[in-house]
C-alpha positions, -999 to +999 in steps of 0.1 A: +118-514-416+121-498-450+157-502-456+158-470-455+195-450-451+211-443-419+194-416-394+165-415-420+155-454-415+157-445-375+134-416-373+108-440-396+114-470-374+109-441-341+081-432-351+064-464-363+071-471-326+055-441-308+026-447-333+019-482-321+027-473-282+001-443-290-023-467-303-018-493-276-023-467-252-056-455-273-073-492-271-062-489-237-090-461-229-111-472-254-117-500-232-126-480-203-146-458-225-170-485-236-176-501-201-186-465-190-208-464-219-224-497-208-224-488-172-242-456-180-221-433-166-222-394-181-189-398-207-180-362-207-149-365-240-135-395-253-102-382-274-075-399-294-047-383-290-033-357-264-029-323-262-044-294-283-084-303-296-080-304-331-112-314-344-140-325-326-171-341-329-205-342-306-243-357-316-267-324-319-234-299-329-218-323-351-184-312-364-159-288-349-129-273-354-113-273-320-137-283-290-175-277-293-174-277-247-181-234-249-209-244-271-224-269-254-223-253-223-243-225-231-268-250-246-269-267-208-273-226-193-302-223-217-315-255-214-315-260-257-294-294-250-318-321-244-344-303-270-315-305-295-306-342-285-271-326-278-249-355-263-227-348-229-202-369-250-174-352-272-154-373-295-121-358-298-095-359-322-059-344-304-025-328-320-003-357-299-008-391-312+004-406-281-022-425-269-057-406-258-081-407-224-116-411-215-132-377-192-158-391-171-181-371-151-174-376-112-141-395-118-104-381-122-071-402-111-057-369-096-083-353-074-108-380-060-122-351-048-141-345-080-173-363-071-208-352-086-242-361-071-253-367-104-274-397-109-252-410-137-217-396-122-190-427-120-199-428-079-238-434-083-235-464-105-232-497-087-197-510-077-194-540-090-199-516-125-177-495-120-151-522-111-154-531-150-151-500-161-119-497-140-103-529-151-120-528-190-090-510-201-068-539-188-089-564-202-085-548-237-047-549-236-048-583-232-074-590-259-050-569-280-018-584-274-037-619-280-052-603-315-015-592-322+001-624-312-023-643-335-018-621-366+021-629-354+020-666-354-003-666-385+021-649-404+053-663-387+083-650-366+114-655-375+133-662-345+163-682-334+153-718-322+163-728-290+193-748-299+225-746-284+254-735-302+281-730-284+290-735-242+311-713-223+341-727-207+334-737-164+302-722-168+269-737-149+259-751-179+289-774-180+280-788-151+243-798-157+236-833-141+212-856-161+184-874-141+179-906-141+201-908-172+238-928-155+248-934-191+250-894-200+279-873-189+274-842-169+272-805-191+247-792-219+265-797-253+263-780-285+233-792-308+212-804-277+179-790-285+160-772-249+124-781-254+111-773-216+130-750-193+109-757-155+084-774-174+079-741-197+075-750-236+105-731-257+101-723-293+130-696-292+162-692-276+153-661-262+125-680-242+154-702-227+176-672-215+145-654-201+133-683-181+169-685-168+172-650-162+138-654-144+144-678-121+152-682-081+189-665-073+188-703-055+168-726-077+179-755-094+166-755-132+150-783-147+158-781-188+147-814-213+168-816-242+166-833-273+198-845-282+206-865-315+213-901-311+203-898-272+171-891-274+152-869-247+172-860-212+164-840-181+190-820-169+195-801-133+217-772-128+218-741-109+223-709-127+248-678-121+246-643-124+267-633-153+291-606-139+285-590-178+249-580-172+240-586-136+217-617-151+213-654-141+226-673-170+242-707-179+270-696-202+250-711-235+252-693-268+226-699-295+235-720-330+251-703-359+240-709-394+272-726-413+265-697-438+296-665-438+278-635-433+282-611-473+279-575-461+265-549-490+291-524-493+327-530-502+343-510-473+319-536-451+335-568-470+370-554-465+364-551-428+348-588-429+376-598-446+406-591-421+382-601-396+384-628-406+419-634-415+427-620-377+408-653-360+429-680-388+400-676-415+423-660-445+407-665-473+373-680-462+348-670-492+319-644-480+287-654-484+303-695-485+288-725-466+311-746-440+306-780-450+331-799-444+362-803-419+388-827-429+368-839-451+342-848-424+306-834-435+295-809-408+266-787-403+281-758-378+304-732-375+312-742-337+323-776-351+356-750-362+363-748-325+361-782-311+383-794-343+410-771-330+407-782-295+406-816-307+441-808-328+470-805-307+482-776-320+486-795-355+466-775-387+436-792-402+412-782-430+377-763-433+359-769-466+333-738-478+310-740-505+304-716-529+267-706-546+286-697-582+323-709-578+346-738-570+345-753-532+379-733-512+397-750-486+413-733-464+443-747-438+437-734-407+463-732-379+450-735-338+468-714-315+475-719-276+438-712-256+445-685-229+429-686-189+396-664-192+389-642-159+368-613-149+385-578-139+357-552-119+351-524-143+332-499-121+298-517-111+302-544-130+328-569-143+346-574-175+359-606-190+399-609-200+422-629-214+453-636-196+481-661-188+488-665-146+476-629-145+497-621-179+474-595-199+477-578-235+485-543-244+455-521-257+455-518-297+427-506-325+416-536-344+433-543-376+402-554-393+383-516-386+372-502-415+386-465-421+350-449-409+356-467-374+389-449-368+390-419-355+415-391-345+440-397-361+443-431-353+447-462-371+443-495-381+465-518-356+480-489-337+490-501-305+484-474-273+515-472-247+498-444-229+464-435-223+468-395-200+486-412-175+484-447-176+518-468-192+507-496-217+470-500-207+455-532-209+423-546-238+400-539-209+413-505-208+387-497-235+362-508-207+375-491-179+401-467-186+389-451-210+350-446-198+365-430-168+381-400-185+344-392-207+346-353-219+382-345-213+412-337-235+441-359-234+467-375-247+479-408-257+506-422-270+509-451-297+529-478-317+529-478-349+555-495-376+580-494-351+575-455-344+558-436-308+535-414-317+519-385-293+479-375-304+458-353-291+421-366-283+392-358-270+371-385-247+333-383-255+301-382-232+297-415-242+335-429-228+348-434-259+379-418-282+368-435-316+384-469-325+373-505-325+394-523-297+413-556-299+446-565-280+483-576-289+478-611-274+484-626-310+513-604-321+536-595-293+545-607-257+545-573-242+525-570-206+503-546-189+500-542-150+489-571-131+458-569-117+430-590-097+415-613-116+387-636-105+379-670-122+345-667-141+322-682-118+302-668-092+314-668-059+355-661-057+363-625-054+392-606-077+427-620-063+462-613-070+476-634-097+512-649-107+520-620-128+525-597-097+559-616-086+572-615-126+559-582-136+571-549-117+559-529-143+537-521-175+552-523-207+577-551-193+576-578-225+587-614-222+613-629-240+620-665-231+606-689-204+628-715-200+655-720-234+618-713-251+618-680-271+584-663-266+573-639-295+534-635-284+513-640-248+500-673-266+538-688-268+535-688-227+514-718-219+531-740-243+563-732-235+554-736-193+543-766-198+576-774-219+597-768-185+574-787-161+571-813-186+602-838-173+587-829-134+552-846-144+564-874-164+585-886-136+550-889-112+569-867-083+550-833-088+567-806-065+544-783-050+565-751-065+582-748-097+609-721-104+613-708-139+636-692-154+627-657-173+646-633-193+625-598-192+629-566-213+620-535-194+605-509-207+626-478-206+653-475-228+677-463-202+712-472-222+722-443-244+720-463-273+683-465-268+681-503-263+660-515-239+676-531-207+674-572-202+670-591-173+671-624-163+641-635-134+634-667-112+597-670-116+580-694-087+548-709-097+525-732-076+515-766-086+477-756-088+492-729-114+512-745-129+482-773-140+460-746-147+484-739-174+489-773-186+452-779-189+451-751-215+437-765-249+441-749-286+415-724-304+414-708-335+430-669-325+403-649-304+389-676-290+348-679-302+349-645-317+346-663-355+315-672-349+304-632-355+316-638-390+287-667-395+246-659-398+224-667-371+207-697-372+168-686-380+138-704-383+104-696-390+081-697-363+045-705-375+011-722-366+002-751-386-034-734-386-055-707-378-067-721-344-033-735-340-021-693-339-049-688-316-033-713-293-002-698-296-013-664-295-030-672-260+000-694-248+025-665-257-001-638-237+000-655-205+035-663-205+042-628-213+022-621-186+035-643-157+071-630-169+063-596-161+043-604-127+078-623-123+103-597-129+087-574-103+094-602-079+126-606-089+133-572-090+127-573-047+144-603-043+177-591-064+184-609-094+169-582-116+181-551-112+162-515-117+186-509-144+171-539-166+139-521-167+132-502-198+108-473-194+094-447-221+129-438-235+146-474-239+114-484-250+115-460-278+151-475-286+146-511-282+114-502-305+132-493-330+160-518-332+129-542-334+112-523-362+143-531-384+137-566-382+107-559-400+068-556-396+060-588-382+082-581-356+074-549-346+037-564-338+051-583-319+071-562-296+037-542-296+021-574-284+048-574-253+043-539-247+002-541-244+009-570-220+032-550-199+009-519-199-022-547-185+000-561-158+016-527-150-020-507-147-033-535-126-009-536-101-022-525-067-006-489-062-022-459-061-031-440-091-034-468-115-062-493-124-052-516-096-051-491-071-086-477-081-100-513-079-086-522-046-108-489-032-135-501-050-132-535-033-126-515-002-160-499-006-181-528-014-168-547+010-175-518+037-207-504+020-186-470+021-158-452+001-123-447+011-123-412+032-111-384+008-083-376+030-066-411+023-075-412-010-057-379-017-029-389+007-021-426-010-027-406-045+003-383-036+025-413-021+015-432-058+028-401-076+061-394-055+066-433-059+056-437-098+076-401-106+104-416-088+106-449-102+101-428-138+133-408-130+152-436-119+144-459-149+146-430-175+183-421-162+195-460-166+174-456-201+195-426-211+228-437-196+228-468-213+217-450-252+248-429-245+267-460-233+277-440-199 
């Protein structure tokens, strides 16, 4: 939050965030503390902090190093206390800044045993004051996180506004019907402006992909747009879950600022640089505005990607400003679009690129800087064997390579022509050290066909094309048809090349046979040269459409758009009562969210591994806290909002558990029997200790990205 260096800034931005949790935690039993006070129940210590007394403080002893409870007892022995005016109260002041408690006489979560016949023990006062006291800690959580989101609104969040950027190809969002609008075409487009998602106000984009995330694995969304020269529209759609992250999700991407991201340190730029150069951007000027396409005027980066699918495979012109220099114009060239699929990669699926089932070789990204190499590896090196897999596929990095974590292996690589054996070592964490990117663009080599399924929801992985072309990794293509093929991108056009007389003539067979010449990957001839074969591919119809409905894209597809700053916007009240407003609004909807994901926890669509508990709150914490100080209150904010909903839920141990026996009692003019009350105590430990384990193992296995 400091800018400060490396693991320095971390342990600041850490311990900002324990600070805050500490404090949240603090106000938390302060809460509770004060209703007991008002209640006039016997407060035996109030302490901030946990742990060790460090200094303490009590009316009629006054100051103390350590705990002043030896001396004060001895004062109730002898009887001194109440002709001292020695209060039953000590304030404490703990060695662990990670929160504090409230000791009340007659009252302890884990033995509701501990009962006094006291006249001001917590079981002699009324019920209906003790149910404050219970709930007073909830209660100041909220007024917290309201305070916090106030301060946060008055000051102003810079957030991402919840416009759409970009839309993922046959995803839901594509397919969004407008009601009661016949003159608007189906699908969510870029630049359309989300103003209600189910009739909920959004003022960021993250509140648009957590309503989504949030809602019914079967409901159909409701989402108003803004869009220029339309006007308002009311779109339906039904979300998927994104295979990626287990979420619902409409395959929408938030806008990009037309600006080109300028990195600090040289080594940085460089990186940027071949990046760019790498996705048909050579040249484009760091730190330069896109304003112009053509010669057209535009205002987005995305507007790059629909004037190469708008192109034909012909070059056209991107125009960037410069702050202190002329205006460059750069000529950029489109390249083929590939199919886009989704392979399983252990529980979970990963998205690929591929041609009828055709996939690229595994390489280190040409653009890495020299830090992000590792091993003895380098820049554009392209593996042939990871241990014992031939020629592993991009999602190798995803798969492969995770599954061989802490072992010594080998691998083999291209490079300038040359095979090269290293020796490496897998980490804990899956990875060998490289930035990954594939040879789609630069060679026509194959990996083994796998099953791929479409990116949607429902089909399951199936066998592909490839499987009757490809009989084994490493096999490279070398002409389809009289078409020479140098890279995986030369397929599609040149496919569509040899079908191209069979469509024009309006009688489409259902099969088409093609011819392929093949080189195989062992050099078996004593010279060395690698054997060539000639192959009768058979594609279907449906295939062979699939293929011909491929478009153009600037080389990796989207992935420019990393090279461009976020669109940000500053989100502020107008007023002080207009923050109020806010700051309320922002508390309840934080707070029906989380009531929300519990539910959607049991009904599926949010998995146990999306909760964060004590450890990936630290982490997220810290990410936050280098956004700056405004932000951090306001992740604060969402954590004392969790913390209310999470202590009033009805389960043993916690506020809500204590209230509903409270409720219990009044109701029945009699406690809950000791024996239950120490039974469901134990079932609310075994079930909160469990849930703890569970969420703090997803917490670490995800920081070591296991």
């Amino acid at each position: 939050m400091l800018d400060l260096p490396g693991p320095l800034g971390t342990i600041f931005n850490l311990l900002l965030v324990v600070l805050g949790f500490g404090a949240i935690i603090f106000v938390h039993e302060l809460g509770h503390f004060l209703a007991a006070k008002w209640a006039g129940i016997r407060v035996l210590a109030f302490s901030m902090g946990m742990g060790p007394v460090v200094l303490s403080y009590r009316k009629g002893i006054g100051w103390r190093k350590g705990s002043s409870e030896s001396d004060y007892r001895a004062l109730v022995q002898t009887g001194r206390d109440k002709q001292l005016g020695v209060s039953p109260t000590e304030y404490r002041l703990s060695a662990l800044p990670l929160g504090g408690y409230v000791k009340m006489l007659g009252q302890e979560d884990l033995n509701p045993g501990a009962i006094s016949d006291a006249p001001d023990s917590y079981q002699n006062r009324p019920v209906w004051k003790r149910m404050v006291v219970i709930s007073a800690g909830v209660v100041m959580n909220l007024i917290t996180a309201a305070l916090l989101f106030i301060v946060v609104f008055m000051a102003g969040l810079q957030v991402q506004p919840p416009v759409i950027g970009a839309v993922a190809e046959n995803s839901p969002a594509t397919t969004a019907t407008p009601i009661g609008r016949d003159d608007i075409p189906p699908g969510l487009q870029p630049e359309d402006r989300i103003l209600e998602v189910n009739g909920h106000r959004t003022r960021a984009f993250t509140d648009v992909t957590t309503e989504i995330a949030m809602s019914g694995r079967h409901d159909t969304v409701r989402i108003l747009v803004d869009r220029p020269g339309e006007g308002t529209i009311q779109f339906q759609v039904k979300p998927e879950r994104d295979k990626s992250t287990g979420f619902l999700d409409l395959g929408i991407f938030a806008a990009q600022a037309p600006r080109v991201i300028n990195p600090r340190s040289q080594p940085d730029r460089e990186s940027v640089e071949r990046f760019a150069s790498l996705r048909g951007l050579s040249g484009m000027p760091l730190g330069g505005v896109l304003i112009e396409i053509d010669g057209n005027p535009v205002t987005r980066p995305d507007a790059l990607a629909e004037a190469a699918e708008a192109s034909n495979g012909g070059p056209f012109t991107a125009s960037f400003a410069q702050a202190d220099a002329a205006t460059i114009t750069l000529e950029v060239q489109p390249v083929r679009a590939l199919q886009r699929g989704l392979i399983a990669a252990g529980d979970q699926f990963a998205g690929v690129e591929h041609v009828l089932g055709l996939r690229p070789l595994l390489r280190v990204d040409p653009s890495s800087a020299p830090a992000q190499v590792q091993q003895g590896l380098k820049p554009g090196d392209v593996f042939v064997r990871i241990a014992d897999a031939e020629y592993p596929a991009y999602d190798a990095a995803l798969v492969l390579i995770p599954a061989l974590k802490g072992q010594d292996i080998e691998v083999e690589i291209l490079r300038d022509g040359e095979r090269l054996t290293l020796p490496v070592t897998v980490s804990r964490k899956g990875t060998i050290g490289f930035l990954p990117d594939s040879t789609v663009n630069t060679d026509a080599i194959t990996a083994r066909p796998v099953r791929i399924a479409p990116p949607s929801d429902d089909p399951a992985p199936a066998p592909t094309p490839a499987a009757a072309l490809i009989e084994r990794a490493g096999t490279r293509i070398l002409s389809i048809g009289d078409q020479p093929i140098g890279t995986l991108r030369d397929i599609p056009g040149a496919i569509a090349r040899a079908t191209d007389d069979a469509f024009a003539s309006g009688t489409v067979p259902d099969t088409f046979t093609l011819s392929v010449r093949v080189e195989l990957p062992l050099p078996v001839q004593p010279d060395g040269v690698r054997p060539i074969e000639s192959r009768s591919w058979t594609l279907s119809r449906a295939d062979v459409e699939a293929v011909r409905s491929l478009g153009w894209e600037l080389p990796g597809g989207m992935a420019y758009l990393a090279l461009f700053e976020p669109d940000m916007v500053i989100d502020k009240a107008d007023s002080p009562w207009g923050a109020v407003v806010m700051g309320l609004a922002k508390s309840r909807q934080t707070m029906n969210q989380t009531y929300l994901t519990f539910l959607r926890l049991f009904q599926g669509t949010v998995r146990i591994e999306h909760l964060k508990g004590p450890v990936g709150i630290a982490h997220l914490g810290t990410q936050v806290a280098d956004r700056g100080f405004v932000w951090l209150l306001f992740f604060l904010a969402l954590v004392s909002v969790n913390l209310a909903v999470i202590n009033f839920l009805p389960l043993p141990i916690v506020d809500g558990g204590q209230f509903l026996m409270l409720a219990y009692e009044g109701i029945r003019r009699r406690p809950v029997p000791i024996g239950f009350q120490n039974a469901v105590t134990l079932a609310g430990l075994l079930l909160i200790g469990a849930v703890f384990l569970i969420v703090t193992f997803h917490d670490i296995k995800s920081l070591l990205g296991l």
